[in-house]
C-alpha positions in Angstrom: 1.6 16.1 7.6 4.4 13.7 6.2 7.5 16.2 6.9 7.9 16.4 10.2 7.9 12.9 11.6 10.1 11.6 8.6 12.9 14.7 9.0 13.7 13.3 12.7 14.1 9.4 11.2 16.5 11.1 8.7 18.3 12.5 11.7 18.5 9.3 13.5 19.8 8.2 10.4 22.7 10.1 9.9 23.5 9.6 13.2 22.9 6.0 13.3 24.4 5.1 10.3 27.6 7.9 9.4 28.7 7.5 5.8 32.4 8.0 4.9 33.4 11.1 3.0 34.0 8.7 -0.5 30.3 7.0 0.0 28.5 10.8 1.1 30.2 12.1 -2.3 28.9 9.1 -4.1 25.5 9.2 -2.5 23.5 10.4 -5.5 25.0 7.5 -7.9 24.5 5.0 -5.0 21.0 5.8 -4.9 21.0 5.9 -9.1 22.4 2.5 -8.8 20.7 1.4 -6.2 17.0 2.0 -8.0 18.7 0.2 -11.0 19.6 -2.7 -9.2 16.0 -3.2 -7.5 14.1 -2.4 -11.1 14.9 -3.4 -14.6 18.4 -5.2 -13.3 17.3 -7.1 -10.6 19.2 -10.6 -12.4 23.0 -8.8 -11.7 22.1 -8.0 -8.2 23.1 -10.2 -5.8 21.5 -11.6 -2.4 23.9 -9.6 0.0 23.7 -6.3 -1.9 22.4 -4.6 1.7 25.3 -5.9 2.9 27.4 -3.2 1.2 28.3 -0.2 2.9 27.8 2.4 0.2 24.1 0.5 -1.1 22.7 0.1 2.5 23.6 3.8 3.0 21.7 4.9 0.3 18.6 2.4 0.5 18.5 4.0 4.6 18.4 7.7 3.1 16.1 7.1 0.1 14.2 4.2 -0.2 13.3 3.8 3.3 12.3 7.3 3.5 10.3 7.6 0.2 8.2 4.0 1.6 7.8 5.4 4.6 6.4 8.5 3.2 3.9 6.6 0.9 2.7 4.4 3.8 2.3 7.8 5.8 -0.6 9.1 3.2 -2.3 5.9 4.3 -1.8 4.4 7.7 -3.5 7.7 9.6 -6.9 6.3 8.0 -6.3 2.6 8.2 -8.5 0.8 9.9 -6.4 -0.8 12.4 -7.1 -2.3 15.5 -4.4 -3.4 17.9 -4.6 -4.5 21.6 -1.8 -5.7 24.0 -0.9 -8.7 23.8 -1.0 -8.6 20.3 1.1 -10.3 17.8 2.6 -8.2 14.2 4.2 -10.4 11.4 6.0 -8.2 8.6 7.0 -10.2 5.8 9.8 -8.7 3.8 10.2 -6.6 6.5 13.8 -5.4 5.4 15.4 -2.5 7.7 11.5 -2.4 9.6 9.4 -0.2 7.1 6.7 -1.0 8.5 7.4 -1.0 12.5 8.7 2.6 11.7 5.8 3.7 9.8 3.7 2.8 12.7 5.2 4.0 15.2 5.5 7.8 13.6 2.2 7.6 12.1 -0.3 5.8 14.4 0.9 7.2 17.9 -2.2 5.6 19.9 -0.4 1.7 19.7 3.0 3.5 21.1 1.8 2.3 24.6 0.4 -1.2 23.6 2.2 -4.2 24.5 3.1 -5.5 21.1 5.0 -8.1 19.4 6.7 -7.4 16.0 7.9 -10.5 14.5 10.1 -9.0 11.3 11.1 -12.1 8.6 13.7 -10.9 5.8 16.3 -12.9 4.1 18.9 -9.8 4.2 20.1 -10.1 8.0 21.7 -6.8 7.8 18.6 -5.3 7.0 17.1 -5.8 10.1 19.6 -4.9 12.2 19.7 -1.8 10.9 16.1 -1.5 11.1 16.3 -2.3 14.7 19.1 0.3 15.7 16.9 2.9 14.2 13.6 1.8 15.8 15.6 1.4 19.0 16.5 5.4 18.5 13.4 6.1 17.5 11.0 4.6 20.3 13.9 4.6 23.3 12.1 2.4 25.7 9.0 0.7 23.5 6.9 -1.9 25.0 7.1 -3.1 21.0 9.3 -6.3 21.3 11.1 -6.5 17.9 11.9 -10.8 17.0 13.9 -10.6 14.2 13.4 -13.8 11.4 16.5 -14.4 8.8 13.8 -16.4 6.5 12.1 -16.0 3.3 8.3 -16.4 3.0 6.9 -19.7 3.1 9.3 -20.7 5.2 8.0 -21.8 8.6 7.3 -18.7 10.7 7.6 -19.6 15.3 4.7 -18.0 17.3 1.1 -17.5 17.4 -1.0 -16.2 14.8 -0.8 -12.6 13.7 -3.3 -9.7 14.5 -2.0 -8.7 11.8 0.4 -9.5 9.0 1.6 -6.9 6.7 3.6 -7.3 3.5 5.1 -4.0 2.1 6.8 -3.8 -1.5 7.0 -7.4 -1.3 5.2 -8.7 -3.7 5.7 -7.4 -6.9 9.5 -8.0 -6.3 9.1 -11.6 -6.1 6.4 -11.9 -8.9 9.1 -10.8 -11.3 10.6 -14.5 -10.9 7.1 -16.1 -11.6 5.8 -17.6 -14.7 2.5 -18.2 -13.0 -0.7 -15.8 -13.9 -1.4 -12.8 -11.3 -4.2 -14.8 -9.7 -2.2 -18.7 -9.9 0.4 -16.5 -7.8 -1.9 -14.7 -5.3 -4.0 -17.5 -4.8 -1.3 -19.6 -3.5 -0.1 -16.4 -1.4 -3.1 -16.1 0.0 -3.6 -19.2 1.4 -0.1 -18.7 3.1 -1.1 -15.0 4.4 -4.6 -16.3 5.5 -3.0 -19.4 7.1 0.0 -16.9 9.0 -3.2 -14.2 10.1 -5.9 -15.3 12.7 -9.2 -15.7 12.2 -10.2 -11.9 13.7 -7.2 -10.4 12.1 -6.2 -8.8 9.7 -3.7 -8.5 6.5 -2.4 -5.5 4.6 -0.3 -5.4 1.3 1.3 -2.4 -0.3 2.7 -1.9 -3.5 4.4 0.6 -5.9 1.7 2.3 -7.4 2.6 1.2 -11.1 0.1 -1.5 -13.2 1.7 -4.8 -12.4 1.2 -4.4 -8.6 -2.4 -2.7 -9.2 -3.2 -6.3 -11.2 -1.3 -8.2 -8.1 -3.3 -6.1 -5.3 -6.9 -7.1 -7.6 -5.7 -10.7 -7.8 -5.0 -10.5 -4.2 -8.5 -9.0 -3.2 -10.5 -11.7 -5.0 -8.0 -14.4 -3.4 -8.9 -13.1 -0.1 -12.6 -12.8 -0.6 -12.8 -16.7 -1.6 -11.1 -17.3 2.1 -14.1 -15.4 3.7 -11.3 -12.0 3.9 -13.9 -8.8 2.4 -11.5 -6.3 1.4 -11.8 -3.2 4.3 -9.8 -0.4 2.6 -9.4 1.1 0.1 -12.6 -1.0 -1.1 -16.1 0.2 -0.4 -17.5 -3.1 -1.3 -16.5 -6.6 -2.0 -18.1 -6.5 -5.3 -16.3 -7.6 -8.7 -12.9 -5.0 -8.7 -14.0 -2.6 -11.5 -9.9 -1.9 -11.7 -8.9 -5.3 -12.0 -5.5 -3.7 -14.4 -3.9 -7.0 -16.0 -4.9 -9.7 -13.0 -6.7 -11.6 -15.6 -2.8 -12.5 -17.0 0.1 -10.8 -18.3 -1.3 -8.7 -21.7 0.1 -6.0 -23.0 -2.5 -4.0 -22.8 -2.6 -1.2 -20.4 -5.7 -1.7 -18.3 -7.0 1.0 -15.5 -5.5 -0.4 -12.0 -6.5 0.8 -8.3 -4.0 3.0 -7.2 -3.4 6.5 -5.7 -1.0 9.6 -5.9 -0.1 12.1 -3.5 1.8 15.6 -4.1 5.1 14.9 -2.2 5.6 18.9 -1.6 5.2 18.1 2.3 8.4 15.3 1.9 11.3 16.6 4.3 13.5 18.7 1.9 17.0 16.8 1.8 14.8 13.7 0.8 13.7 15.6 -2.5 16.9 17.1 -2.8 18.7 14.0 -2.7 16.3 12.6 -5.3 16.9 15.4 -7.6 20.2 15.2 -7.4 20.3 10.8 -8.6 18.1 11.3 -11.0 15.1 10.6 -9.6 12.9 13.5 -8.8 9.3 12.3 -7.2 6.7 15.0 -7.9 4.5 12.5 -6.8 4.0 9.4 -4.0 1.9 6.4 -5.7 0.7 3.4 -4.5 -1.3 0.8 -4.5 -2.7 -1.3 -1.4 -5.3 -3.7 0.5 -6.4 -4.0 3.9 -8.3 -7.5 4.6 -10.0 -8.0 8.0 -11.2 -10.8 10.0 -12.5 -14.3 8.2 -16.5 -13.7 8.1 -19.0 -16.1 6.8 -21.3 -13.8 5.9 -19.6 -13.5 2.7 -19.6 -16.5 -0.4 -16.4 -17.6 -1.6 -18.3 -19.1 -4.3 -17.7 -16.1 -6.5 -14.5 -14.0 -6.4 -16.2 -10.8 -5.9 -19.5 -11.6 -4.2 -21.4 -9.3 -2.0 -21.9 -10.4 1.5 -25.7 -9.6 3.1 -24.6 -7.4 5.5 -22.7 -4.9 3.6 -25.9 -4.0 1.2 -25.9 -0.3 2.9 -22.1 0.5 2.5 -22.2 -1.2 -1.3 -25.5 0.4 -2.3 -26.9 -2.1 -4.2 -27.8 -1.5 -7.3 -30.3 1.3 -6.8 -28.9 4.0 -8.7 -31.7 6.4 -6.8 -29.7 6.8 -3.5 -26.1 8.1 -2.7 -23.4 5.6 -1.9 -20.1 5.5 -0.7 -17.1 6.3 -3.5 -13.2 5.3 -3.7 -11.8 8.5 -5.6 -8.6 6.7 -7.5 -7.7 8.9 -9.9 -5.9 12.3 -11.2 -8.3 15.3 -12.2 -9.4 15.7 -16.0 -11.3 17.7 -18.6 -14.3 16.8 -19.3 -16.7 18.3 -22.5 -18.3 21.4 -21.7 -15.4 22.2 -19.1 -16.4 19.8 -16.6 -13.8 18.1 -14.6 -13.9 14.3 -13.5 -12.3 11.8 -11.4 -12.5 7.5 -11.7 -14.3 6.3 -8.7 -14.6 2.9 -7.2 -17.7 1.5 -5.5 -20.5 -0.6 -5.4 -22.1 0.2 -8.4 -18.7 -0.5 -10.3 -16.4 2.1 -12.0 -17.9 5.6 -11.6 -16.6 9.1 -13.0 -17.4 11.5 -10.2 -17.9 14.8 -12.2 -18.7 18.6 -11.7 -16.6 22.1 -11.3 -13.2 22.3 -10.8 -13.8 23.7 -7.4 -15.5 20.1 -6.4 -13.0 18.3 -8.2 -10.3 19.5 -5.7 -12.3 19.0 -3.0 -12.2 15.6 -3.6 -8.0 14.2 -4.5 -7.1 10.7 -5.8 -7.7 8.4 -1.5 -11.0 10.3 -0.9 -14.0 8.8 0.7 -17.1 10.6 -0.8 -20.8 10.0 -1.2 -22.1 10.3 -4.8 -25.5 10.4 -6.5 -25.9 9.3 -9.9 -28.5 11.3 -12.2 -31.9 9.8 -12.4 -32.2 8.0 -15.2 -28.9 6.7 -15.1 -26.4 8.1 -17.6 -22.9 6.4 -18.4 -19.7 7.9 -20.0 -19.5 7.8 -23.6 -15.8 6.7 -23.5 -15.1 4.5 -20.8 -18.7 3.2 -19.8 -18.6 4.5 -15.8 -21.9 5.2 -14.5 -21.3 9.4 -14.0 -22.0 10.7 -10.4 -21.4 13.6 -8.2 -20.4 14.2 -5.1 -23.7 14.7 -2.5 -21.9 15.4 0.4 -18.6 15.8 0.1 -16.0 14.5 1.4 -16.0 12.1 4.4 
């Protein structure tokens, strides 16, 4: 699904961008670096490291293609909606993640009129995003403003359709001593404020537990500006993964997020990770999609269940099927069962049943689930056990 699309961006990016023979023997260190720098060493690098021949060569051939690859498990099922005319803000947009994505991944907007406004601090960054999109797309109708400008800084233009924020967030947390929600509150005021009323705003993260507590924070934030949560929710219930968002223990809670077998990445992308150090058996993620303000929901509780979504949340009669958010890894249950952590309505759930079902069913899926009637709840983590009715959808 994944390969095929990202293999000719790598192409355009070896053409685009040539490295010198003593940054192409280097490459794999670069990257090693690279990763070091954008992790656990963030305070020695500096705010012009993409300005560096060897580091913006290896962000182009890894990082951009590994992001792009995660956002390409997700953006076929998005629930996007686009018309010309329409106005895109990216914020952190760095060498147009996101443009790219779209472009390879939803090929119906590749004839809408749209406008891509692209804000990153790191003007390099965007210019080479914009050589490669201009390779990519030839002759777009996609206009591409680029914005040298950090967020929260004033942003020209209308309001977005949509406004996307992709890796973003969990970068600049690290330099906050405010709580998960102190910080998304006030970032959701400023995405809300950026996004118009009928649109729409989507963050994605690294699937690791800090930006699965950011994403919850973020989803409550939302809801108390009228935002319900579209995807991955199934609901705008309480978030039954809420991770850390509460503040910043120690303790390892479960956070929303998903992981996809990479065996479909383009080749030289997992050979080139092998070779730095950094093999990816696996894409994770974690992310939101919030739609258009509606008052039908109460901000009055973070979490509260509008009226009209009582058929897509189920209620709380355990009698009837309802929809399911599969988040999770398969694993052994007693007797030889096999289970998977579900999000939806009725809170945490572990779908359960045969290993067969279990694989029908990987860590993104949409499925319908009945509980057992009575009611019966895991011993260990307390989700009310369901299995899959009807597969998946």
């Amino acid at each position: 699904m994944s390969g095929g699309e990202l293999e000719k961006l790598m192409v355009l990016i070896e053409q685009n961008f040539p490295l010198e023979k003593r940054f192409r023997r280097n490459l794999p260190q670069d990257v090693a670096r690279l990763s070091r720098l954008l992790t656990y060493e963030r305070e020695e690098r500096e705010d012009g490291y993409m300005g560096r021949a060897a580091l913006l060569g290896a962000y182009l051939r890894y990082f951009l293609p590994w992001n792009i690859y995660r956002l390409s498990r997700i953006l076929p099922e998005l629930p996007l909606s686009l018309k010309d005319g329409d106005s895109l803000l990216d914020l952190g947009s760095g060498p147009l993640t996101f443009p790219l994505a779209l472009w390879l991944y939803r090929g119906e907007f590749r004839s809408r009129v749209l406008e891509f406004r692209c804000l990153d601090r790191n003007g390099r960054a965007l210019e080479a995003g914009l050589t490669l999109f201009r390779a990519l797309a030839g002759d777009s109708p996609w206009s591409i403003k680029k914005l040298r400008s950090s967020i929260g800084e004033r942003v020209p233009g209308k309001k977005a359709a949509l406004v996307s924020a992709i890796g973003v967030y969990n970068e600049v947390f690290q330099h906050e001593r405010r709580s998960f929600g102190e910080f998304a509150e006030k970032q959701a005021a400023l995405l809300s404020a950026l996004a118009a009323d009928n649109g729409a705003i989507f963050i994605a993260e690294p699937g690791i537990p800090q930006s699965g507590a950011l994403i919850s924070a973020f989803r409550s934030a939302l809801i108390r500006r009228f935002r319900l949560p579209l995807s991955p929710c199934v609901h705008s219930g309480p978030c039954p993964f809420p991770g850390n968002a509460a503040g910043r223990s120690a303790r390892k809670e479960k956070w929303c997020h998903f992981a996809f077998d990479t065996g479909d990445a383009p080749a030289p992308l997992r050979d080139l990770s092998l070779e730095a150090g950094l093999p990816k058996d696996r894409a994770v993620l974690s992310f939101l999609y919030s739609g258009a303000i509606s008052r039908a929901v109460s901000p009055a509780v973070s979490g509260a269940v509008s009226r009209d979504e009582s058929s897509r949340t189920g209620g709380t009669d355990t009698g009837h099927s309802y929809p399911v958010r599969v988040i999770s890894d398969a694993f052994t249950l007693e007797g030889g069962r096999r289970g998977r952590y579900g999000c939806s309505g009725q809170g945490m759930v572990l779908v359960n049943g045969s290993s067969r079902s279990m694989e029908a069913c990987p860590s993104g899926s949409l499925i319908t689930a009945l509980p057992p009637n009575p009611p019966e709840r895991d011993k260990k983590s307390g989700a009310l056990l369901v299995k899959p009715s009807e597969g998946v959808m």
